[in-house]
VOSE-369687 format. One record per residue (C-alpha): x, z, y; residue in one letter; residue number from 1. Coordinates in nm, 2 decimals. Layout:
! residues N
REC, X, Z, Y, aa, i
REC, X, Z, Y, A, NUM
...
END
This chain:
! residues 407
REC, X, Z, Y, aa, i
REC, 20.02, 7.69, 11.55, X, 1
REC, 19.67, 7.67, 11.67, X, 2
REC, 19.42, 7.89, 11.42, X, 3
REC, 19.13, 7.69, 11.26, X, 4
REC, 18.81, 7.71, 11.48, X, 5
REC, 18.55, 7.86, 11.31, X, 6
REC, 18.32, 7.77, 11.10, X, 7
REC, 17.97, 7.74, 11.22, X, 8
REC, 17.80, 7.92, 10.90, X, 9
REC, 17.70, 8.29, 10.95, X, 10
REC, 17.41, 8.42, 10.73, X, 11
REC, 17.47, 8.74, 10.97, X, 12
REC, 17.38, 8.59, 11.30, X, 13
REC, 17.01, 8.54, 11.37, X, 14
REC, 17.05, 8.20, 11.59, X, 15
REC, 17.22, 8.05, 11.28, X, 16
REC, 16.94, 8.17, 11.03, X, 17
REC, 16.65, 8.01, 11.28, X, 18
REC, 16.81, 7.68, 11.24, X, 19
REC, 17.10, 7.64, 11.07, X, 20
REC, 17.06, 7.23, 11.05, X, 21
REC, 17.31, 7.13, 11.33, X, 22
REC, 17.57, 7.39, 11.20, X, 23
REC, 17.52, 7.17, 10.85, X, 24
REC, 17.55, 6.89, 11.07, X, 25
REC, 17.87, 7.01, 11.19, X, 26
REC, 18.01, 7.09, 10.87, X, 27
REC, 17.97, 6.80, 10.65, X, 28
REC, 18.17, 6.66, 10.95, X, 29
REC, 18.45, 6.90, 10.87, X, 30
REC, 18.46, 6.81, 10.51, X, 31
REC, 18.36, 6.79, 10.21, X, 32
REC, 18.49, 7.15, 10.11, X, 33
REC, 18.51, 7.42, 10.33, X, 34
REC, 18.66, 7.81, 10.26, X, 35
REC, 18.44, 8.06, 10.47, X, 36
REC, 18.62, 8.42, 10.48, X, 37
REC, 18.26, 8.56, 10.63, X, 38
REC, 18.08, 8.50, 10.27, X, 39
REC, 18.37, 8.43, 10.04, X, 40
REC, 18.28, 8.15, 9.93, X, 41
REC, 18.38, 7.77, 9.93, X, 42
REC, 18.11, 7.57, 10.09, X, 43
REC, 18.01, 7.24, 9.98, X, 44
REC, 17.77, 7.07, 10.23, X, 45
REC, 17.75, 6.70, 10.12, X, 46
REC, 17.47, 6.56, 9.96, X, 47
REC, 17.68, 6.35, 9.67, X, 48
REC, 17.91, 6.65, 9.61, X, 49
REC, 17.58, 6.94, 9.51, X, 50
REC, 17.40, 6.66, 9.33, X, 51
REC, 17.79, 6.63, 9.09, X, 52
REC, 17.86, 6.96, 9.11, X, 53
REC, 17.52, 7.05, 8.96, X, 54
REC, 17.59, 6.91, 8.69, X, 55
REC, 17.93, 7.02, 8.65, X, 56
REC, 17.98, 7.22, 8.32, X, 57
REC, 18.32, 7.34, 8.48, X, 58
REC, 18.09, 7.57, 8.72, X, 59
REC, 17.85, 7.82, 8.57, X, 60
REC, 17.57, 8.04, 8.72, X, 61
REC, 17.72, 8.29, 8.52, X, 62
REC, 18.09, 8.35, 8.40, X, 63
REC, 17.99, 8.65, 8.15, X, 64
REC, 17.97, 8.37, 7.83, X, 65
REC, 18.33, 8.30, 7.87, X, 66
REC, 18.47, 8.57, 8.07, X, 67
REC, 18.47, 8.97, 8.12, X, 68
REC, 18.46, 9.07, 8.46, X, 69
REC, 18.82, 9.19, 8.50, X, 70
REC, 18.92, 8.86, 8.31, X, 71
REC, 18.75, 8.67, 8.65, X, 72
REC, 18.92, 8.89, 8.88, X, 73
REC, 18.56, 9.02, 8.97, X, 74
REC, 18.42, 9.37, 9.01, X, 75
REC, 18.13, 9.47, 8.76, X, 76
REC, 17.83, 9.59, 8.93, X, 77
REC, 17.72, 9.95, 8.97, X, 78
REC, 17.59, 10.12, 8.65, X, 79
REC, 17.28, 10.21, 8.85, X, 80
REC, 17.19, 9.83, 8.93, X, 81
REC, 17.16, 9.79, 8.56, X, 82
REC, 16.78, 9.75, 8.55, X, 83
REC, 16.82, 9.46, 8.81, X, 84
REC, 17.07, 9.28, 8.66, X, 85
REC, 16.95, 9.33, 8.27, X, 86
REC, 16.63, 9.14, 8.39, X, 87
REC, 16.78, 8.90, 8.57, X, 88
REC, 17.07, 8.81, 8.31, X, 89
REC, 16.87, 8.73, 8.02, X, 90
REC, 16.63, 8.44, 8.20, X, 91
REC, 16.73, 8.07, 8.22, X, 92
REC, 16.85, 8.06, 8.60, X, 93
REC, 17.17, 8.33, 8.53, X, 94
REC, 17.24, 8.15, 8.15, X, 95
REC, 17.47, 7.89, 8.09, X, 96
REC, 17.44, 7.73, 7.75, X, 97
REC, 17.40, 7.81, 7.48, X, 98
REC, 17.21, 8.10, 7.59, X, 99
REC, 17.02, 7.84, 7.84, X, 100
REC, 16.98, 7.56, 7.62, X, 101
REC, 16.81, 7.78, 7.33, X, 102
REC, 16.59, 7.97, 7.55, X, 103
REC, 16.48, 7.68, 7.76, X, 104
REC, 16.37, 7.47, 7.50, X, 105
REC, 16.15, 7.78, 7.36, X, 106
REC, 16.02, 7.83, 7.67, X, 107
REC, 15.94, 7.43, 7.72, X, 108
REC, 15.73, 7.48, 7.44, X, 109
REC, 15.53, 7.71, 7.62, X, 110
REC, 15.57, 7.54, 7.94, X, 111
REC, 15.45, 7.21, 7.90, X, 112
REC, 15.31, 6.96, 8.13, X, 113
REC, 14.98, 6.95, 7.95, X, 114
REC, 14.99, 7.37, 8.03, X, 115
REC, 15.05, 7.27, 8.38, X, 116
REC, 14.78, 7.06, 8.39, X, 117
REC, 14.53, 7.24, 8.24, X, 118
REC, 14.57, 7.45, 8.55, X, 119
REC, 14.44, 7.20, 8.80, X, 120
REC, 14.12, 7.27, 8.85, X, 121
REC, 14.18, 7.62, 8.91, X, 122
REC, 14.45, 7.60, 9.13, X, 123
REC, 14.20, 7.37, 9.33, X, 124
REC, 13.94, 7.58, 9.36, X, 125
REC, 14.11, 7.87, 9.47, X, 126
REC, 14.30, 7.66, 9.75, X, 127
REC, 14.00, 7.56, 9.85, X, 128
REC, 13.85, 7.93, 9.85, X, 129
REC, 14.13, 8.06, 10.03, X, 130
REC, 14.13, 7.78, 10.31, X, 131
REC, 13.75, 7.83, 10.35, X, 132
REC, 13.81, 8.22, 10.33, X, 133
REC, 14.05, 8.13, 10.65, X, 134
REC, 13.77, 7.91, 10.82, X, 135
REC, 13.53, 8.17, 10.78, X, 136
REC, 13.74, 8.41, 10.96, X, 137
REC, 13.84, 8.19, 11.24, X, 138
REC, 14.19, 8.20, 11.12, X, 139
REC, 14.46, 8.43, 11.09, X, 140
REC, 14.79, 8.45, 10.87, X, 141
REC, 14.81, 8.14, 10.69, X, 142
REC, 15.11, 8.35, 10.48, X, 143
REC, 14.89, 8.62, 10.37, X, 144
REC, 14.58, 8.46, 10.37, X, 145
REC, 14.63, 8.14, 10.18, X, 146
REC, 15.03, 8.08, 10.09, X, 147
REC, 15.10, 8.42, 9.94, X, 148
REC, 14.78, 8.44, 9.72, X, 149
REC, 14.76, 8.11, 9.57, X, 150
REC, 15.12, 8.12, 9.34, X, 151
REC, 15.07, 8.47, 9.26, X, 152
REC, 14.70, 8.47, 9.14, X, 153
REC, 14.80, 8.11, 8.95, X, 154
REC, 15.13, 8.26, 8.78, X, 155
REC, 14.92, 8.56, 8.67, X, 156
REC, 14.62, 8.32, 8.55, X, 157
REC, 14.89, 8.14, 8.35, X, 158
REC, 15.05, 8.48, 8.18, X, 159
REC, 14.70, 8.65, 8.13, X, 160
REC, 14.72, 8.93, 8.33, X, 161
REC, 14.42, 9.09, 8.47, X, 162
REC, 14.26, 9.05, 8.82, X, 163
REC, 14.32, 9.42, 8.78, X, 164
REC, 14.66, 9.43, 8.73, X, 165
REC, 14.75, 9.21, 8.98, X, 166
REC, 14.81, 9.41, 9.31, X, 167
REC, 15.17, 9.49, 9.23, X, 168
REC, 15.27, 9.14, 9.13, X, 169
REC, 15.39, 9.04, 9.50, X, 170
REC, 15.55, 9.32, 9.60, X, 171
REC, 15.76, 9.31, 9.29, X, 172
REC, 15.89, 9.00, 9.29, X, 173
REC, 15.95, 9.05, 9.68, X, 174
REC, 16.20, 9.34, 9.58, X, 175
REC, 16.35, 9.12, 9.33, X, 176
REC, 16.41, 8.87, 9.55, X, 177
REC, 16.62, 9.04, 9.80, X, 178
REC, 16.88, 9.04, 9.53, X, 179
REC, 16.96, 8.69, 9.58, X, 180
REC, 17.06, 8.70, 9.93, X, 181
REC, 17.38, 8.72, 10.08, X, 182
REC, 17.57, 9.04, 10.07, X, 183
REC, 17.23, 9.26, 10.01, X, 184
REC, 17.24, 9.66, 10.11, X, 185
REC, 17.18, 9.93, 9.91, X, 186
REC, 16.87, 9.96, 10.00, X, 187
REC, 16.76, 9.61, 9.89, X, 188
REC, 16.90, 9.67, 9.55, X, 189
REC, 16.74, 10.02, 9.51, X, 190
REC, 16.43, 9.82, 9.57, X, 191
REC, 16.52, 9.56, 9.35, X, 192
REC, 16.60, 9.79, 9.08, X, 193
REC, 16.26, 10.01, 9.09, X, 194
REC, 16.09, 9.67, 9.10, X, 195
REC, 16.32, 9.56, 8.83, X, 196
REC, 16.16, 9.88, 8.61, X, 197
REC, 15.82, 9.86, 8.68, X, 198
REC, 15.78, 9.50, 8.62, X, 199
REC, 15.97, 9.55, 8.32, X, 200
REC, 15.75, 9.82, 8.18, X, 201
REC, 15.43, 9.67, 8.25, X, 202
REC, 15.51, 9.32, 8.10, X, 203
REC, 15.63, 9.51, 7.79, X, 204
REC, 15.29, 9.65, 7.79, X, 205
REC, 15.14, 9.32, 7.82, X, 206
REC, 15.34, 9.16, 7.53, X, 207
REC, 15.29, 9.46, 7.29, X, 208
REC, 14.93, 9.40, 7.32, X, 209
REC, 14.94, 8.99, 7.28, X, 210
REC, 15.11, 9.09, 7.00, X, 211
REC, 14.81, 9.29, 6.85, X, 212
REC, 14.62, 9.03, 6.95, X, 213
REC, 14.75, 8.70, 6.90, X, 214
REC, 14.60, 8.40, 6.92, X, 215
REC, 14.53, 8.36, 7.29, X, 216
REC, 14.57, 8.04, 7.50, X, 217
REC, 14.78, 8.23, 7.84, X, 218
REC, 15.13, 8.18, 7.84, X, 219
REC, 15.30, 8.52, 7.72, X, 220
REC, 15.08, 8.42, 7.38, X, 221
REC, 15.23, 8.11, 7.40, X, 222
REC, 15.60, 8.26, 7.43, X, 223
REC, 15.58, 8.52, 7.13, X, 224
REC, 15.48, 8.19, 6.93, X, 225
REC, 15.73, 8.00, 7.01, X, 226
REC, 16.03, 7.95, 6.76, X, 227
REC, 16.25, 7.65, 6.65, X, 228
REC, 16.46, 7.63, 6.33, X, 229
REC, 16.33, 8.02, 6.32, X, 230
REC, 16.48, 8.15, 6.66, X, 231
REC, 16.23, 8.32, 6.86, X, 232
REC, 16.27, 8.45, 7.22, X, 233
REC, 16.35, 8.84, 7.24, X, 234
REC, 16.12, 9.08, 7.40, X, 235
REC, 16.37, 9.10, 7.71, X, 236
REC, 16.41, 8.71, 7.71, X, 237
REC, 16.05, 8.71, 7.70, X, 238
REC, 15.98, 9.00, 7.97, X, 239
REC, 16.29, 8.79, 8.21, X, 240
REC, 16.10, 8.43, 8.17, X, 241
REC, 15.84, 8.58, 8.29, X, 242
REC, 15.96, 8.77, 8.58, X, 243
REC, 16.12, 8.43, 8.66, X, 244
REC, 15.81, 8.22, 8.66, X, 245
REC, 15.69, 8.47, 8.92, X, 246
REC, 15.96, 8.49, 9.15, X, 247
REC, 16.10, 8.13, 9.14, X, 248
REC, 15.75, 7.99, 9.18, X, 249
REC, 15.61, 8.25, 9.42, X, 250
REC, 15.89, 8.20, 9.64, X, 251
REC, 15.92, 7.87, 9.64, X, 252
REC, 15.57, 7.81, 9.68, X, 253
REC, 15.55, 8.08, 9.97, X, 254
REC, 15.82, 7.92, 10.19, X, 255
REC, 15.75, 7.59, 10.13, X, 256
REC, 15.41, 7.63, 10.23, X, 257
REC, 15.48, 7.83, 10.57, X, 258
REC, 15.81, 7.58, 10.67, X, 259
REC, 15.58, 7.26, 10.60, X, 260
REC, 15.30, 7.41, 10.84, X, 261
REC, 15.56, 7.52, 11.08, X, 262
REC, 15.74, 7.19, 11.08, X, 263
REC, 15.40, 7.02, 11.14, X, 264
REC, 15.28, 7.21, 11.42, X, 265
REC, 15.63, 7.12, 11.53, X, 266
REC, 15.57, 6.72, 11.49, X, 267
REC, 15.22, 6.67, 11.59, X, 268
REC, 15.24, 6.30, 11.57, X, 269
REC, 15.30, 6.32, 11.22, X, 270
REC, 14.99, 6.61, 11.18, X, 271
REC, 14.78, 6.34, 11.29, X, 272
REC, 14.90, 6.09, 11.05, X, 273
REC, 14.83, 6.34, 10.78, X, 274
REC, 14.49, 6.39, 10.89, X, 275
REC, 14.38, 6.04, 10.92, X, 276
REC, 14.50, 5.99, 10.60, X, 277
REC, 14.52, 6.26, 10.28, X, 278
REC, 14.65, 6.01, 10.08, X, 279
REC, 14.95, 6.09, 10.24, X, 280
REC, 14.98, 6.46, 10.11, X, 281
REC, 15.21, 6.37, 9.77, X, 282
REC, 15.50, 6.19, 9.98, X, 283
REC, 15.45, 6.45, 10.25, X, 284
REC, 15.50, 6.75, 9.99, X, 285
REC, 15.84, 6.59, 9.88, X, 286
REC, 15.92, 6.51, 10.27, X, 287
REC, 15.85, 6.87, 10.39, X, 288
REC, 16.06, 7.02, 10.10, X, 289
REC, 16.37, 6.79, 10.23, X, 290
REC, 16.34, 6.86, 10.57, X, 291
REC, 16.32, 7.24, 10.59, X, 292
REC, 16.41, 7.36, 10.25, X, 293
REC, 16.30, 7.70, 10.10, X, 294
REC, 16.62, 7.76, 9.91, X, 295
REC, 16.89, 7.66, 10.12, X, 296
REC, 17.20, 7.73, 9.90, X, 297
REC, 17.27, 7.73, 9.52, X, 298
REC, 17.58, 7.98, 9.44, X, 299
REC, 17.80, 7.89, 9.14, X, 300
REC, 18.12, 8.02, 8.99, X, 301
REC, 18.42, 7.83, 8.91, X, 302
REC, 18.49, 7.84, 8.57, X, 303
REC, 18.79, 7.60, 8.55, X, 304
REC, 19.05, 7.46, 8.84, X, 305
REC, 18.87, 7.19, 8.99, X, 306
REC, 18.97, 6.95, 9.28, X, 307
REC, 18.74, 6.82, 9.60, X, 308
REC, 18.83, 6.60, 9.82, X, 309
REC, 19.23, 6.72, 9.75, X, 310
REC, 19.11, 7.10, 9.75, X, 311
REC, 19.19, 7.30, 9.42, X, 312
REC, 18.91, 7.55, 9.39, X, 313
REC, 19.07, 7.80, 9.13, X, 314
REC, 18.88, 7.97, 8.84, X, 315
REC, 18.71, 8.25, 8.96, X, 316
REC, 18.64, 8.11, 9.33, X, 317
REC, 18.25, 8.12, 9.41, X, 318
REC, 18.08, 7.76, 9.57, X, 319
REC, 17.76, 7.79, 9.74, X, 320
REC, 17.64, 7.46, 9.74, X, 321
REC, 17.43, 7.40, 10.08, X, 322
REC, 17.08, 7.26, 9.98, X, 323
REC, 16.97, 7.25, 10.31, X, 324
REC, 17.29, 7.05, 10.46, X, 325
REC, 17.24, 6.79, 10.15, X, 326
REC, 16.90, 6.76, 10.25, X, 327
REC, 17.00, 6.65, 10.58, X, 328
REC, 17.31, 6.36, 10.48, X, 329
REC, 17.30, 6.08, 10.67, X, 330
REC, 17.49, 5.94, 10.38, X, 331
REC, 17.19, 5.94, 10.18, X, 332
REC, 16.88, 5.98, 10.39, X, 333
REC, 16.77, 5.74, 10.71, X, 334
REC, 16.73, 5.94, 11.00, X, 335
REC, 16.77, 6.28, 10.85, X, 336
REC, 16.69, 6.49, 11.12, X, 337
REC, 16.34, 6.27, 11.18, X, 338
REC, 16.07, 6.39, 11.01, X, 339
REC, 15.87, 6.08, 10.83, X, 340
REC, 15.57, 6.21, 10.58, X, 341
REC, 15.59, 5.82, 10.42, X, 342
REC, 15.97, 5.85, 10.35, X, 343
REC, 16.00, 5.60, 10.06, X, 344
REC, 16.33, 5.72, 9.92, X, 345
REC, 16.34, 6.07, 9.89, X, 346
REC, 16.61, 6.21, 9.66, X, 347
REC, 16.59, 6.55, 9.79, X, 348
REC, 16.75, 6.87, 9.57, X, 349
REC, 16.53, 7.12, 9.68, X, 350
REC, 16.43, 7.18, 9.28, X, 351
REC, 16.79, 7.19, 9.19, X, 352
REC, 16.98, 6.94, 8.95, X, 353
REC, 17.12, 6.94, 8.58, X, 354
REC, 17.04, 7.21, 8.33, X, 355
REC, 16.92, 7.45, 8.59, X, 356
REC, 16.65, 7.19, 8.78, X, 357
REC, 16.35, 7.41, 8.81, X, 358
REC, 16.13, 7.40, 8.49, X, 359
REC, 15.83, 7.51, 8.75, X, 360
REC, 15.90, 7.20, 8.98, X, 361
REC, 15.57, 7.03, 8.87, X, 362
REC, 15.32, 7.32, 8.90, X, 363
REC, 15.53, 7.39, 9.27, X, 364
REC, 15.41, 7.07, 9.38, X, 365
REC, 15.03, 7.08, 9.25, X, 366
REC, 15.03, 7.41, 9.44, X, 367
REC, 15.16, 7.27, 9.79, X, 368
REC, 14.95, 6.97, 9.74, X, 369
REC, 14.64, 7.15, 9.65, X, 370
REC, 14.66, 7.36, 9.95, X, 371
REC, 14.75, 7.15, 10.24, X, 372
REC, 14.46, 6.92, 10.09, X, 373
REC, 14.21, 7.18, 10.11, X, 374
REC, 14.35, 7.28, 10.46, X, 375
REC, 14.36, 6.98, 10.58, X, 376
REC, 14.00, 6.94, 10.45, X, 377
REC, 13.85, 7.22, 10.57, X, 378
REC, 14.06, 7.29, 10.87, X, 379
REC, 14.07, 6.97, 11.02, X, 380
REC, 14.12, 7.17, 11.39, X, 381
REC, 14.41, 7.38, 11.20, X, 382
REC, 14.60, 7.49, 11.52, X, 383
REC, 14.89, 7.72, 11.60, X, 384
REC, 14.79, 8.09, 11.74, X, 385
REC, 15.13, 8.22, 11.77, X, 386
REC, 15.51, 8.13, 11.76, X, 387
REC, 15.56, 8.12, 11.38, X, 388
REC, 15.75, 8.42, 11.26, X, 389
REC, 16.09, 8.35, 11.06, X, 390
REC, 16.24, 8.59, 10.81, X, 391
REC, 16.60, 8.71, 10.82, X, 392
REC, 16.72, 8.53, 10.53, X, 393
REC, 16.94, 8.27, 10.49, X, 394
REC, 16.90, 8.18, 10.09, X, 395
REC, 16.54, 8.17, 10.05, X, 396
REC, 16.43, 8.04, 10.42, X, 397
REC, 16.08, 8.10, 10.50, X, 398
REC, 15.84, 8.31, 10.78, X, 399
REC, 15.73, 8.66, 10.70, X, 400
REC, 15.38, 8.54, 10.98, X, 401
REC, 15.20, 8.21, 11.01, X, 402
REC, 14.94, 8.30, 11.28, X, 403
REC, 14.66, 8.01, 11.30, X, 404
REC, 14.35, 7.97, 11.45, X, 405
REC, 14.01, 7.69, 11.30, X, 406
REC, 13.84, 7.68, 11.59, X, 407
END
């Protein structure tokens, strides 16, 4: 009996993590369900099966509403990655509903699309302040210089913490963010767990005095007010929205703005299009986030038996359900592998589906606009300076160095 040939999908091998689009490309033609002993996990690469199994209420992000951990067959964490995981339980993106249902309607109150827009001419200003900070200089790390700062100083602007208070902000939810990689090491989640402390502390900080001071138009205001039928957020639903509204939309932001710039310098022809015509920027956003996607995979536990393609997934199996290969199915999109900055039909997933689409999807997208407009503005010479630097991850894809030059 000739054994199975494996399965091109290794978060451990650097080659795959560079470009792992023509493994995807070799797995949807494998199936529609795949088991891969390397993570554990049952992968799903087709584009029609994430978008259903999104919105799946036999899958959870979380199995702790209907299950203990020995009931699932699973392993609880250590007690000393309890400061992690207390933060990162009680926000929306680990709750299934109720839980999520109650707390993100409280927190649509306070995130609202009139809240998002507000913000506009801010976020303008500074993209525009960082890109000329860049042209002044002659260039340098478009990462550090321009992608990095924008979302942070925007998602502090919106929560009313000081300029002052700022410095730690990035650094924070960098730690946190290691979490949600594959198989991290100890030493990520020590990281992850001082971050997890400090952030915690400080935002408790921060809401005891909006609370002694209420009233004010920032968004942690905005949270302590909201209330429906008389339920209110708790202080550690509050602190975890928070410290979600940061990470979610500092990384996404981050990655998508250093993998768009990478893919462009990569495609010059379509560069040029973009710079003979800005106009072009909102369909070029969406197109960049398909082609080279900042969170590549979506994990999900099996709450229920459930069947693919003839496969019976049991309760307590985990699916990681491969953005980046959906982003890529010919089944869906013309030419996936081309990228086309006018792309008319664009149902891309890279802001998730069902209850868990990203509530931050909106500001995301005024932030990548805003900045490759003022780039493109006031770098019309924008140019590579180095070969783009990519990080190590595999979940949340991006560079860790963007080195550019304006003139």
């Amino acid at each position: 009996m000739t054994a199975p040939a494996a399965l091109p999908f290794s978060p451990a091998d650097p080659a795959f993590v560079a470009d792992p689009y023509p493994g995807y490309a070799e797995l949807r033609g494998r199936g529609r369900v795949l088991w891969c002993e390397e993570t554990g996990q049952w992968l799903v690469p087709h584009h029609a099966d994430v978008s259903a199994l999104l919105r799946d209420r036999r899958l959870g992000r979380t199995y702790r509403h209907r299950f203990s951990h020995e009931e699932f067959g699973r392993t609880p964490p250590p007690p000393e990655h309890e400061p992690f995981h207390t933060l990162n339980d009680h926000g929306m993106l680990d709750l299934e509903p109720p839980d999520h249902t109650r707390i993100r309607r409280l927190v649509s109150q306070a995130f609202t699309p009139r809240t998002v827009e507000r913000l506009r001419p801010y976020v303008t200003a500074l993209a525009g302040e960082l890109a000329g900070r860049l042209v002044d200089a002659g260039g340098g790390d478009l990462l550090a210089e321009v992608a990095e700062p924008l979302p942070v100083a925007v998602i502090a602007e919106m929560l009313g913490v000081p300029e002052a208070d700022r410095a730690p902000l990035r650094p924070w939810s960098a730690a946190i963010c290691g979490m949600y990689e594959l198989n991290p090491s100890e030493e990520t989640a020590a990281e992850a767990v001082r971050a997890s402390v400090e952030f915690s502390d400080y935002l408790r900080e921060l809401i005891a005095e909006r609370r002694r001071r209420p009233g004010g138009d920032d968004l942690v205001s905005a949270l302590i007010a909201a209330h429906d039928e008389g339920d209110r957020l708790t202080e550690q639903e509050m602190i975890s929205t928070c410290v979600l509204l940061l990470n979610a939309g500092h990384e996404a932001t981050v990655n998508g703005t250093g993998n768009a710039w990478a893919a462009l310098f990569d495609h010059p022809e379509q560069l040029a299009a973009l710079r003979a015509d800005h106009a072009l920027v909102p369909s070029a956003v969406e197109e960049l986030l398909r082609f080279d996607t900042p969170l590549q995979l979506f994990e999900r536990w099996v709450l229920e038996d459930i069947e693919i393609d003839g496969t019976v997934i049991p309760r307590g199996a985990e699916l990681a359900l491969l953005f980046g290969s959906a982003n890529r199915d010919p089944a869906v999109f013309d030419r996936p592998d081309r990228l086309e900055l006018d792309r008319r039909v664009n149902p891309h997933i890279s802001f998730s589906a069902g209850v868990h689409y990203c509530i931050g999807a909106p500001l995301a997208r005024m932030e990548l606009a805003a900045s490759m407009t003022a780039l493109l503005e006031r770098a019309p010479g924008l140019r590579l300076a180095a070969e783009p630097v990519r990080r190590p991850n595999l979940v949340m894809r991006g560079l860790t160095e963007l080195r550019v030059a304006t003139r």
